[in-house]
N, C-alpha and C positions, 0 to 999 in steps of 0.2 A: 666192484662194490663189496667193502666188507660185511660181516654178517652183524654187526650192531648197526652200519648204514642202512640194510636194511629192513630189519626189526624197524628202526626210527622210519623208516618210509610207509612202511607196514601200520604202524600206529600211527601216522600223521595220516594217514587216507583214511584209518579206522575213525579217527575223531571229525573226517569233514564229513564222510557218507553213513557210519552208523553199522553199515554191512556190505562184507566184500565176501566173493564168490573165489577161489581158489583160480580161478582163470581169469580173472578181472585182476590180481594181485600178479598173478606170473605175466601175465601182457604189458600192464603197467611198468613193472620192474624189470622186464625183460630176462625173466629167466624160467626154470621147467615148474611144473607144476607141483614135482617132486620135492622140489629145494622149499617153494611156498608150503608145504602140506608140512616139512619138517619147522619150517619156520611158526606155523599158526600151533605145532601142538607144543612148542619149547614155549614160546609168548602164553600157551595154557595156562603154563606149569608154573609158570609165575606171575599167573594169575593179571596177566596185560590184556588178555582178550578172552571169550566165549567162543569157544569152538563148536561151531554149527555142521550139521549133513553138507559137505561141500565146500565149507566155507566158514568163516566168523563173525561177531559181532564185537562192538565197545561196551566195556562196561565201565562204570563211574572213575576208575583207578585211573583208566584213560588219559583224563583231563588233568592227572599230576604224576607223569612219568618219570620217573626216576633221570637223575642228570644225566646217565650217561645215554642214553636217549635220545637228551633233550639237545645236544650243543650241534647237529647239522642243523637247526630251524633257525632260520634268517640269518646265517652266520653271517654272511657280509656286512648284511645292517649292524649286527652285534658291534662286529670291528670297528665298525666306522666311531659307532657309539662311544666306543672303550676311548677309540684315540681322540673325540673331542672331551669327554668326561676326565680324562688325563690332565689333558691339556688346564685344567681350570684348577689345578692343585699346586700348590707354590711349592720351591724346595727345602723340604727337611719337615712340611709340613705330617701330622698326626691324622693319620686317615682309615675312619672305620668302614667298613662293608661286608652285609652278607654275606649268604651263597647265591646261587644259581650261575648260568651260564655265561649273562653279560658282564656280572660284577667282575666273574675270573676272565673275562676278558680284560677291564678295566684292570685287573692286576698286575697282567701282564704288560697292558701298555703303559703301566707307571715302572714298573721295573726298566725297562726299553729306557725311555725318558728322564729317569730321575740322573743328577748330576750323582757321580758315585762317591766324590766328595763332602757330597753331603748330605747324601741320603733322605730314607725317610720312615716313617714307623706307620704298619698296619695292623689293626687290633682287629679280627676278626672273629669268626665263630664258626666258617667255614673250613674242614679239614685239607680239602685239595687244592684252596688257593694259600692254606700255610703250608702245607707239604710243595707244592711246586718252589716256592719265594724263599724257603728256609736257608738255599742254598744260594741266594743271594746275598754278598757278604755288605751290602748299602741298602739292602730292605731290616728293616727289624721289626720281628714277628711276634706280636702278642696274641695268643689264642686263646677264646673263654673257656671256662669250664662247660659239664652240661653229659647230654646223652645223645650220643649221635642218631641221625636218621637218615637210615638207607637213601632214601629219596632223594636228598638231596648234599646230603656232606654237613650239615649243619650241627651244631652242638644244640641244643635247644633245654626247655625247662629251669627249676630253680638255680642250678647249680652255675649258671652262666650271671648270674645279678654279683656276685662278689667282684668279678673282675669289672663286668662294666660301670659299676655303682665307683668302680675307685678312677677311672679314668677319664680324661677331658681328651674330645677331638675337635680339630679343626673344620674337617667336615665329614660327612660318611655315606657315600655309596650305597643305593638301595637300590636292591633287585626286589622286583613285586610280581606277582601273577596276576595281578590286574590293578587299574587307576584310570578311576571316574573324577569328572570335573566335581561332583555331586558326593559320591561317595568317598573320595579319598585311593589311600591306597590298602589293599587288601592281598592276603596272604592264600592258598588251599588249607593251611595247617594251624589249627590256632597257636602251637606250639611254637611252633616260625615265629607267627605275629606278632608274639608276645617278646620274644626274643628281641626281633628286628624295631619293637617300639621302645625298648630299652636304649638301643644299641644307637637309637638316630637321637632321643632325650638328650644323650651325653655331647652333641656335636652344636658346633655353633652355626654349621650351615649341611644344610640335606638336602640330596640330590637323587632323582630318583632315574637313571637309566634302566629303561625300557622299550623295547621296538612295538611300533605302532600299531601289533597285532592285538596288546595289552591294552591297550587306552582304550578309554569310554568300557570298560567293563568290569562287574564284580566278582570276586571271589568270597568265599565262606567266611574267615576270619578279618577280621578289621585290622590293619597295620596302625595307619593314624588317619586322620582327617586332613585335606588339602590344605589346610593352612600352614601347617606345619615343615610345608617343603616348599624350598625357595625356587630349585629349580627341576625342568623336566626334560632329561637329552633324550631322547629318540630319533629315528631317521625320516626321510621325504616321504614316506608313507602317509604320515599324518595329516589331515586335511587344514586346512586354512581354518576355517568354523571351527572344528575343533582345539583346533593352537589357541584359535580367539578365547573360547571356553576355560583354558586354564591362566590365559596371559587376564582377563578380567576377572580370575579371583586373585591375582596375584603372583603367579608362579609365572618363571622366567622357562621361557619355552625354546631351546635348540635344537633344529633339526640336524642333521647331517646329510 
């Protein structure tokens, strides 16, 4: 296990129990207690956790962990995600999307898939799904303007409305940190939200992949309200009643 696996295993235990004990993290993770003691006071220092006598606790930052972090959590479901959220994109089609972990999956598995004759264009706001894709000579990469943030890769704020305000997409890919049948979809960062409400306005159909760890829950910022997105891919996770919940306001529900 590398040492960002487990940081990410370290703060995904921190965010289900709240407090872990230095020998509850080495048992778990299977290693000395020494390696967890270096791990809880690095995770300090950048201020991921509260180091306690013995041990640590979560503090609010927790609950919006930087991406690199974030991409072992439900990677399977993620993949599955990406390759049917792929799959629903025609060729040469205009495809906008976020950041986060699923969307750069989804980027990937249109790269894979796209006919290299004829390609396709993605406008994104995300640094590490145009940095991966650049070097793909059948993707064509438009990036917004904006001000990055650590968090997530994301370009965000005013500086990002010149390029989306000039572009028409086909459709575009949204990654959210939560989506209620009630509340819509919502962002941690108002600054995301505002971005990613821009970014799906411009599209003539919006999709929102997310694994079923997200659904039925809200986050701080408001992205848009559920009518606004046609469809919602996520995995077998998701319960029947709640598929019903967004199939009877309207939105087309895939699981994988």
């Amino acid at each position: 296990m590398s040492r960002y696996e487990r940081w990410n295993s370290i703060l995904e235990l921190l965010s289900q129990e709240g407090r872990l004990t230095v020998e509850q993290a080495a048992e778990s993770l299977d290693v000395s207690t020494a390696t967890i003691r270096r791990d809880f006071d690095q995770l300090a220092q950048q201020q991921m956790l509260m180091r306690t006598r013995g041990g640590a606790v979560a503090q609010s930052v927790s609950y919006d962990l930087p991406l690199r972090y974030k991409t072992a959590r439900h990677a399977g479901e993620k993949q599955r995600i990406a390759e049917a959220a792929a799959a629903l994109v025609a060729p040469g089609a205009i495809v906008g999307m976020n950041g986060g972990t699923t969307t750069s999956e989804v980027a990937r598995a249109l790269a894979v898939r796209a006919d290299p004759e004829i390609g396709f264009t993605i406008v994104t706001n995300a640094l590490n799904i145009a940095a991966e894709l650049t070097v793909r000579q059948h993707v064509k990469i438009v990036l917004t303007g904006g001000v990055a943030r650590p968090q997530s890769y994301e370009l965000i704020g005013p500086l990002a409305a010149p390029v989306l305000e000039q572009v028409a997409l086909d459709v575009a890919f949204l990654g959210v940190d939560a989506i209620d049948a009630e509340a819509g979809a919502s962002a941690h960062h108002e600054g995301e939200a505002s971005v990613n409400n821009l970014l799906i306005s411009r599209a003539a159909e919006v999709v929102v992949v997310a694994d079923a760890s997200k659904v039925g829950r809200r986050a701080f910022a408001r992205i848009c309200p559920l009518g606004e997105i046609g469809t919602l891919v996520t995995d077998e996770g998701l319960s029947d009643e709640a598929a019903a919940r967004f199939a009877d306001a309207g939105v087309k529900v895939v699981r994988t």
